[in-house]
N, C-alpha and C positions, 0 to 999 in steps of 0.2 A: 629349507624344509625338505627332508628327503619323503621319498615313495618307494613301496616295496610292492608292485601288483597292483597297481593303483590305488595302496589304502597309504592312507598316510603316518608316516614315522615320526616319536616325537624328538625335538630337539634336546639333546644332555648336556646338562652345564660342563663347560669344560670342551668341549667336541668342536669349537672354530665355529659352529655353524649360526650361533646368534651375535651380533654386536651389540655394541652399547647402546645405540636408540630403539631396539628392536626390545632389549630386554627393560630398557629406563620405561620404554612406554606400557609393559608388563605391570611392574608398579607402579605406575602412574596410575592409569585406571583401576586397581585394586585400593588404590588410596581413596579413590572417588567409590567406591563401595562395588562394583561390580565385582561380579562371581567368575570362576575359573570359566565357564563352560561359554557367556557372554564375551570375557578378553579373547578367548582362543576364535569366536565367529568373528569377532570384529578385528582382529590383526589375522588371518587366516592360519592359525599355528592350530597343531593337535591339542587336544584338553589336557593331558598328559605333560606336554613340553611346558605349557602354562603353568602345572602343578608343582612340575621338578624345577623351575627357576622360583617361584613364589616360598616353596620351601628349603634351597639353597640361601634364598637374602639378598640384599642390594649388595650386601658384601663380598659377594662374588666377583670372579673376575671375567671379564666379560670377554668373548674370543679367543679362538688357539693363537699358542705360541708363534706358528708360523703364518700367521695373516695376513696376503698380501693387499693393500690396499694402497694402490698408486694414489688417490684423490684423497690420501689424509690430510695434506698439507695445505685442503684447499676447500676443507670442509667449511668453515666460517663464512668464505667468499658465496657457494653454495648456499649456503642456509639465509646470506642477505640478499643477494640473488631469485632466492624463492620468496621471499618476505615481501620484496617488490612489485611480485606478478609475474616472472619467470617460471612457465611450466613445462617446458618443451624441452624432451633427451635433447635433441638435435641440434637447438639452440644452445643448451651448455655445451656442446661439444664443439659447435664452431668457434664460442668465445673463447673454452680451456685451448684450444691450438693457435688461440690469437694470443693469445699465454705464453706459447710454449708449451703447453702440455698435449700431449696427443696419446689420446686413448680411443678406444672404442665405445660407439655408442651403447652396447652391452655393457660395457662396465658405467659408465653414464647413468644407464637408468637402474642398474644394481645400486649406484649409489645414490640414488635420487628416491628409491624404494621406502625408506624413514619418514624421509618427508612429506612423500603422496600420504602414509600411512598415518602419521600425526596429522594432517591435513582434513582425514576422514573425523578423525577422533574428535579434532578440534570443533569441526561443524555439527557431531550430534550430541556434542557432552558440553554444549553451551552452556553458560550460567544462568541462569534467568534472573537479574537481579532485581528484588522489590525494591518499590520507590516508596515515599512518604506520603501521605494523602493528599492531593492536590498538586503535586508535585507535575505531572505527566499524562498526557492522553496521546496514544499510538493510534493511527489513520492508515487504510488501505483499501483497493479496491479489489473483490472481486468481479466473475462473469459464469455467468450459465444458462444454459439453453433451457427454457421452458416453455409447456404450450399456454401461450394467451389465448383465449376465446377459440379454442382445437387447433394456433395456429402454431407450430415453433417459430420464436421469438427469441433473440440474445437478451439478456438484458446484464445490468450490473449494479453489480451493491456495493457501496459506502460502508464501512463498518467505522468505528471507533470506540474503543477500548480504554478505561480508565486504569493509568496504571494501579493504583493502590485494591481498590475494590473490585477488576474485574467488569463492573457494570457497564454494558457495551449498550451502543445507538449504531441504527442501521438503518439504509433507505435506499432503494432503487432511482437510476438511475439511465438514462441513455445515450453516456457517453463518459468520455473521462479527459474533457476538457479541464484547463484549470477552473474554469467558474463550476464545474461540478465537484472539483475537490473543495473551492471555497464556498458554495452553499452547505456542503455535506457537515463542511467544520461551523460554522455557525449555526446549523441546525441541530447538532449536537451540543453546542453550547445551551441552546435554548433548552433541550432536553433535562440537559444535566444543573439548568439554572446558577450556570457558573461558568469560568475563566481558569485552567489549569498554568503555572508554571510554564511550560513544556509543551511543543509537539515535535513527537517524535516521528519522521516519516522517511518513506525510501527514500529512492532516486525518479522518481518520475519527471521528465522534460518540463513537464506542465511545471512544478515546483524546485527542481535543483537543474541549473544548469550542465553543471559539471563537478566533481568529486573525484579528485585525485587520491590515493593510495598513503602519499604523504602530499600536506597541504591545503589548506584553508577550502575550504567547501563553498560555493558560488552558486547562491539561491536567486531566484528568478525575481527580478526585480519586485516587480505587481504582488508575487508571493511574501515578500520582505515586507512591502507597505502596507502588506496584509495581517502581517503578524503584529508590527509598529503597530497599526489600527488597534489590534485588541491587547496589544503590554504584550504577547507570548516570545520565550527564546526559542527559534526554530533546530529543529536538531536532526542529521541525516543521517542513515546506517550505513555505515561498510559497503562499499561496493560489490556485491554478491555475497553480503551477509547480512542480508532481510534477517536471517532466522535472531537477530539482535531485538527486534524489535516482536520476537515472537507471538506475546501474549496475541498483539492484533491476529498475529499467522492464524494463531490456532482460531482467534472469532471468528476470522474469515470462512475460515473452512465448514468453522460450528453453521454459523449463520446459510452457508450454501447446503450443508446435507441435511440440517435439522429446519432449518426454517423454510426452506426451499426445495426440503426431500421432497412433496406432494408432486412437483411439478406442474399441475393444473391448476390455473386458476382464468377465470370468468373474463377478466379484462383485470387493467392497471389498479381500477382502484379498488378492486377486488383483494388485489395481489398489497396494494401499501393499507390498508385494512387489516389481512393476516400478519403481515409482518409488527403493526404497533400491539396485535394484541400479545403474538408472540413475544415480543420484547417486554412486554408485561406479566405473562402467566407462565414463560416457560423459562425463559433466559434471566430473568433476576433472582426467580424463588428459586432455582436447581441448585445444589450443593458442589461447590466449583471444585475441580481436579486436584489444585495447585493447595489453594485457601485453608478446604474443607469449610466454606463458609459459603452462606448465600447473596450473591453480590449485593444486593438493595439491602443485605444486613449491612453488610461493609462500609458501604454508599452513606446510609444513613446513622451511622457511628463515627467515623472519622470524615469521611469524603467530601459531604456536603460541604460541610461548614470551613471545609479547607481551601475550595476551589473561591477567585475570584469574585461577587456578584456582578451579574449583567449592568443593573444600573440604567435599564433604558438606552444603554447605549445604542447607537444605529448601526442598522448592517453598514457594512466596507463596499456592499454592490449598491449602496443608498440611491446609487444617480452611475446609470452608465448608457452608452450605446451599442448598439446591435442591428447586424443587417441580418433580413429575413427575405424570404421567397415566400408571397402569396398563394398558398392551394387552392386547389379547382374550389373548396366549397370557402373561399374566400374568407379565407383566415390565417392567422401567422401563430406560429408555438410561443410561446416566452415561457420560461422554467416550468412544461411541462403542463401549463395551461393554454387554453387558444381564445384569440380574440379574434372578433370579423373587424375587415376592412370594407369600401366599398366594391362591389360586385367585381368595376372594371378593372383592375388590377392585379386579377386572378393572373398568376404567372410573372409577375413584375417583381422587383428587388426594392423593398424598401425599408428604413431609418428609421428603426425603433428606440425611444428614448424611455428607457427602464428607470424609476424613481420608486421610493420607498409605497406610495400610494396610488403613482399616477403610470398609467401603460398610454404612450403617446408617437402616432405611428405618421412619418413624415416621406412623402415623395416632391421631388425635385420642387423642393423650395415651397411646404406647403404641408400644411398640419394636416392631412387626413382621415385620421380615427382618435377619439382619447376612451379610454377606459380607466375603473380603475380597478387597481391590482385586484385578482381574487384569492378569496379566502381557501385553502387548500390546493390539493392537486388534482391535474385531469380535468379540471371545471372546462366550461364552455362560455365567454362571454362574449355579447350580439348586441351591435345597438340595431334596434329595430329600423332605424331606417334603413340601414344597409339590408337587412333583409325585406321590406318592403321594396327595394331597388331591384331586389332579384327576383320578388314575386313577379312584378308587374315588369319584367324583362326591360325596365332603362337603361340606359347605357349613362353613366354616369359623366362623359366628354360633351363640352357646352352647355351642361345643365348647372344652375345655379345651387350646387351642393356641398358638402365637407372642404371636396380636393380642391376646390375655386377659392377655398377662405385664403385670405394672404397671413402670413404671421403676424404681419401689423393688428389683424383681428385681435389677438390674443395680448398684447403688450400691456393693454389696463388690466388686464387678469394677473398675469404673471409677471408683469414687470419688464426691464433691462429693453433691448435694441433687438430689432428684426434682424436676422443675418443668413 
């Protein structure tokens, strides 16, 4: 591209000054429907040079007569070189001399120019492919800061996206452990009163080990046994081509500016309150971008009746363990709810054994709290004795209480061997 004064000259077919990837990607994106004035910002060419090649034809011929171009012979090696993950002048430059070829990294990144440039095109002229109903459900997490009760607070949401219908479930979060990607996906199961085909997800440690370029993708074990659990084929995007799985991109984003524009809310359950109604009165009935339909229209035409049924089936978290740290007001979190322990243990590490009913909190060889699960989130559950222990300042050590029971207590209840 030349310059005359700082304004810019347009390229004339015929003139040496465009090559063949320069111009094929000319008609490339004219084929994909964009306009003269959109090709020329997004390959940096004047709107002019755009115009004079699109009405010249693919028929043209591409470059002057005299063109020199040492790295013709080596454009192939180049182009699978990049295909790789190879982005670096510098890098082909040391390889082409390990060649035998020595050139300048100027001419290097002269010719590596095509590529960065297809490279862009390729990431925002994605395909967005529809899927079948039931086919597919896309998972990802967002984060944003909002004030809880006046305080700034992180927090993070869960989104999930039904590929066919659009109709997304979403939930807060405070963290992005695996067990919070796998409550988030069973709690959208539950939403959606179904079992999709498909989940489509990045690359998060919690869930893909590793994902090679070329080569078999290596999902996290616990994740695998997780998907076995409910029948789904798990499926991973591209390595820094999330935008594959976009439809989620774009919930995520929706779900942070639109459900989450307010940024003030009272406390947690203030905040997961807003978000079910909004997932009800604003994010089903809107008329989607893509669609032109409204998700719960979609959902409820094809979607439903495609996905899975539940079936009663039991969660995959049905019976696990968990180490917790007692807090000063003598209690331990479990998914977002708290339960009290005995008083004396404030500050202690103990063995909580998580079941589909039963919340059952164990120190050094010894049942100490049972609860059972509660119903929603944010709850507060107390067995009264523990807090009569803390009214009347007992100390909980040589009193005949909870922490003293042996497991053998519990073996006519529960069955099996003390251990």
């Amino acid at each position: 591209m030349g310059r005359n004064r700082g304004k810019l000259v347009p390229w004339i077919p015929g003139d040496g000054m465009l090559n063949s990837e320069e111009a094929g990607q000319v008609f490339a994106l004219r084929k994909l429907g964009w306009g003269m004035r959109r090709i020329a910002a997004e390959l940096g060419m004047a709107r002019n040079t755009v115009k004079a090649w699109l009405e010249a034809g693919p028929e043209r011929r591409y470059g002057g007569p005299n063109r020199i171009a040492a790295l013709d012979a080596h454009q192939d090696w180049m182009r699978e070189r990049w295909r790789v993950g190879v982005r670096n002048g510098d890098v082909f430059r040391q390889e082409l001399l390990a060649k035998g070829v020595r050139v300048s990294l100027r001419t290097v990144e002269r010719a590596l120019c095509p590529l960065r440039r297809g490279q862009v095109v390729a990431d925002k002229a994605t395909l967005r492919f529809e899927t079948p109903p039931g086919k597919q459900m896309q998972i990802d997490f967002g984060e944003k800061w909002l004030f809880i009760g006046g305080v700034p607070q992180k927090r993070f949401v869960f989104v999930a996206t039904l590929g066919h219908s659009r109709r997304e479930y979403a939930e807060i979060c405070f963290g992005l452990r695996q067990r919070d990607w796998i409550l988030g996906i069973e709690h959208a199961f539950s939403y959606f009163s179904g079992v999709p085909e498909e989940l489509l997800v990045d690359n998060p440690k919690s869930l893909v080990l590793s994902h090679p370029r070329s080569g078999k993708v290596q999902f996290h074990p616990e994740f695998l046994a997780f998907c076995q659990h409910w029948g789904l084929r798990p499926r991973a995007c591209q390595p820094y081509r999330a935008r594959t799985k976009g439809k989620v991109e774009s919930g995520v984003g929706y779900v942070k500016g639109n459900a989450m524009g307010g940024l003030e809310f009272e406390n947690d359950a203030a905040l997961d309150r807003h978000l079910a109604r909004w997932l009800r009165e604003v994010a089903d009935v809107r008329i989607h971008g893509t669609t032109f339909e409204r998700p719960i229209d979609r959902f409820e035409a094809a979607e439903h009746m495609a996905l899975r049924p539940l079936q009663n089936q039991p969660s995959y978290l049905k019976s696990r363990w968990e180490e917790r740290k007692v807090a000063s007001d003598f209690r331990v979190d479990i998914d977002t709810n708290r339960y009290s322990v005995p008083p004396g243990l404030v500050g202690e590490v103990v063995d909580v054994l998580i079941e589909q009913d039963l919340i059952q909190v164990h120190f050094q060889d010894r049942i100490v709290a049972e609860h059972g699960v509660a119903v929603g989130r944010h709850q507060v559950v107390e067995d009264p004795g523990h807090v009569l222990t803390f009214v009347n300042g007992c100390a909980w050590i040589g009193r005949p209480n909870e922490i003293e029971r042996p497991l053998s207590a519990y073996e006519e209840v529960v069955g099996g061997e003390s251990w």
